[in-house]
C-alpha positions as CSV (number, residue, x, y, z in Angstrom):
1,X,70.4,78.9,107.2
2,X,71.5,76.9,104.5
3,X,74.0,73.7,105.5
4,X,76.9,75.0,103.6
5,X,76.8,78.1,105.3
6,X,76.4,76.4,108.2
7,X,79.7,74.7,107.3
8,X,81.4,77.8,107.1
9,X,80.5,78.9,110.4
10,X,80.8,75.1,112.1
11,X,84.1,74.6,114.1
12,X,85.7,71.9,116.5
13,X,88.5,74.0,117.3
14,X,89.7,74.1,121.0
15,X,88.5,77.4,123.2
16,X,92.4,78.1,122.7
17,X,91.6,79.4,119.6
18,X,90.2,82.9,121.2
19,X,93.9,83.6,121.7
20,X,95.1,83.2,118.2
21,X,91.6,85.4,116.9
22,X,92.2,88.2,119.6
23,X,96.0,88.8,118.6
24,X,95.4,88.4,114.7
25,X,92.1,90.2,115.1
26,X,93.7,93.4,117.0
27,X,96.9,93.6,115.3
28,X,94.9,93.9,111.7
29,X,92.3,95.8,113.1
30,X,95.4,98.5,115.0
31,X,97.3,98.5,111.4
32,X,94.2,99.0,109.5
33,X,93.3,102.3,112.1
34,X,96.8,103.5,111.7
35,X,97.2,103.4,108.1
36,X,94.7,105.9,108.4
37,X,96.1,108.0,110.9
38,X,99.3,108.2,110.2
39,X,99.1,108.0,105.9
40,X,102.8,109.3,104.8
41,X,104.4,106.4,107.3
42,X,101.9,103.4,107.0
43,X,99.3,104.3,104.1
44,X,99.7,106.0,100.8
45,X,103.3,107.3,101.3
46,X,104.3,103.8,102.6
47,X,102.6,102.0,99.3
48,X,103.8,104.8,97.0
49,X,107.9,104.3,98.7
50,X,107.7,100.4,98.2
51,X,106.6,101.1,94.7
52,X,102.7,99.5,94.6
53,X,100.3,100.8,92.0
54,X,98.1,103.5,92.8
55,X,98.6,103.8,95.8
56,X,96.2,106.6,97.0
57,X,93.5,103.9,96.2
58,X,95.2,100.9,97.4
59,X,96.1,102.1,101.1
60,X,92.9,102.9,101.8
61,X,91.4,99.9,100.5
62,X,94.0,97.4,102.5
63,X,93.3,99.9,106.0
64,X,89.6,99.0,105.7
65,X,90.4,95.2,104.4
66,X,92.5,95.2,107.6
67,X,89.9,97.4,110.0
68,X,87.1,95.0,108.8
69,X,89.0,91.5,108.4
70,X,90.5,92.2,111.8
71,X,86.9,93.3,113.5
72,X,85.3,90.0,111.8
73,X,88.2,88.0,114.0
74,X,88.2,89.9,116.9
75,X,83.9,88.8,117.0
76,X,84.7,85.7,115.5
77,X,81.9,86.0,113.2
78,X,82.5,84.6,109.7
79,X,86.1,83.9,110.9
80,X,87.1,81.4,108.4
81,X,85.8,84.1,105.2
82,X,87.3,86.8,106.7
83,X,90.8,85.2,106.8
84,X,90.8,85.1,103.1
85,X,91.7,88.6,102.2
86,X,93.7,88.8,105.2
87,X,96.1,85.9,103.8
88,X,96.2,87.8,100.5
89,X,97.0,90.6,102.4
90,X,100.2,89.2,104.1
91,X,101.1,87.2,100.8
92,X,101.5,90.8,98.8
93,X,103.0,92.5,101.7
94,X,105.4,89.4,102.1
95,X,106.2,89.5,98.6
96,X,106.4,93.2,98.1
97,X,108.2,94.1,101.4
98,X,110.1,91.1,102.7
99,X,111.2,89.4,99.2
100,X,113.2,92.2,98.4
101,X,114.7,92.4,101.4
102,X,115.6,88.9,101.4
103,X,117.5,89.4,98.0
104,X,119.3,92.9,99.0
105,X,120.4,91.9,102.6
106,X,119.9,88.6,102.9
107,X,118.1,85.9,104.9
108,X,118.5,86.8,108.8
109,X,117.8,90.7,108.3
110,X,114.8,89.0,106.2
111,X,113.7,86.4,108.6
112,X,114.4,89.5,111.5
113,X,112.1,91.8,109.4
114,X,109.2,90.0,108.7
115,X,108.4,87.9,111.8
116,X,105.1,89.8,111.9
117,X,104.2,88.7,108.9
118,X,104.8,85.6,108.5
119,X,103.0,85.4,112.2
120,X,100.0,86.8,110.9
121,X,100.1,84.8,107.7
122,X,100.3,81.3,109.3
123,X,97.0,82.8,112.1
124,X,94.9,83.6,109.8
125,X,96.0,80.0,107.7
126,X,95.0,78.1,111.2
127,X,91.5,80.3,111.9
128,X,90.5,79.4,107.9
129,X,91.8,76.0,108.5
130,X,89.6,75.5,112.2
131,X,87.4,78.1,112.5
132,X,86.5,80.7,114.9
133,X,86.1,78.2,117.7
134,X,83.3,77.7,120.6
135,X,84.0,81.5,122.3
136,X,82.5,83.0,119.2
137,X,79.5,85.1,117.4
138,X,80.3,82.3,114.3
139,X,79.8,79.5,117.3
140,X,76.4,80.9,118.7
141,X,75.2,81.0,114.7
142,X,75.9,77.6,114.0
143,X,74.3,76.2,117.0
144,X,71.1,78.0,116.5
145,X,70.7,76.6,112.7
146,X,71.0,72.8,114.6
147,X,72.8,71.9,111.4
148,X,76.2,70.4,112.3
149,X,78.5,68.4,109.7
């Protein structure tokens, strides 16, 4: 395994950390499922009410961003890589969901709204910023390679 992988992998965090991976890993993983099952409430006709471009192709594609980014977590294997797309994720639906409530209704029915969001947002900031931590598949990778930096 090559050392900058190994980097990638490599964490210090605090066992803790399986707390903040288990509830940002299942609720992805639960929206992900469930924009899937239920598609005219959470999936297409959700994307196609709040106005996103073809949205027959991009609900499906955020459901299995979501099913696989929150899976990766929930293992805690490539943890910090996975987080990427899931911050993206919560960036667009922050700006497409919450901005404009924030500019029709104002802040407190915006900060009420998107608690969720921003929650999720700011875990998967602190699981690409520390890593997966010890309790994790990305742990007993990095400590097979010997590499540590």
């Amino acid at each position: 395994m090559s050392m900058r992988f190994d980097r990638l992998l490599h964490s210090d965090a605090p066992p803790a950390t399986l707390l903040i991976r288990v509830m940002v890993g299942a609720v992805f993983l639960s929206e992900g499922i469930q924009k899937f099952l239920f598609p005219g409430e959470l999936g297409v006709g959700r994307f196609t009410k709040i106005g996103l471009p073809a949205p027959e192709v991009l609900a499906p594609f955020v459901g299995v961003v979501e099913i696989v980014g929150g899976t990766l977590l929930l293992l805690g294997l490539m943890t910090r890589l996975a987080a990427v797309p899931l911050i993206i994720n919560m960036l667009v639906a922050i700006a497409s969901t919450k901005v404009p409530i924030l500019l029709q209704r104002g802040f407190w029915n915006m900060a009420h709204d998107s608690r969720t969001d921003f929650s999720m947002l700011l875990g998967s900031l602190f699981l690409l910023l520390v890593g997966a931590g010890p309790r994790s598949l990305d742990a007993r990778l990095s400590a097979r390679t010997g590499n540590r930096t």
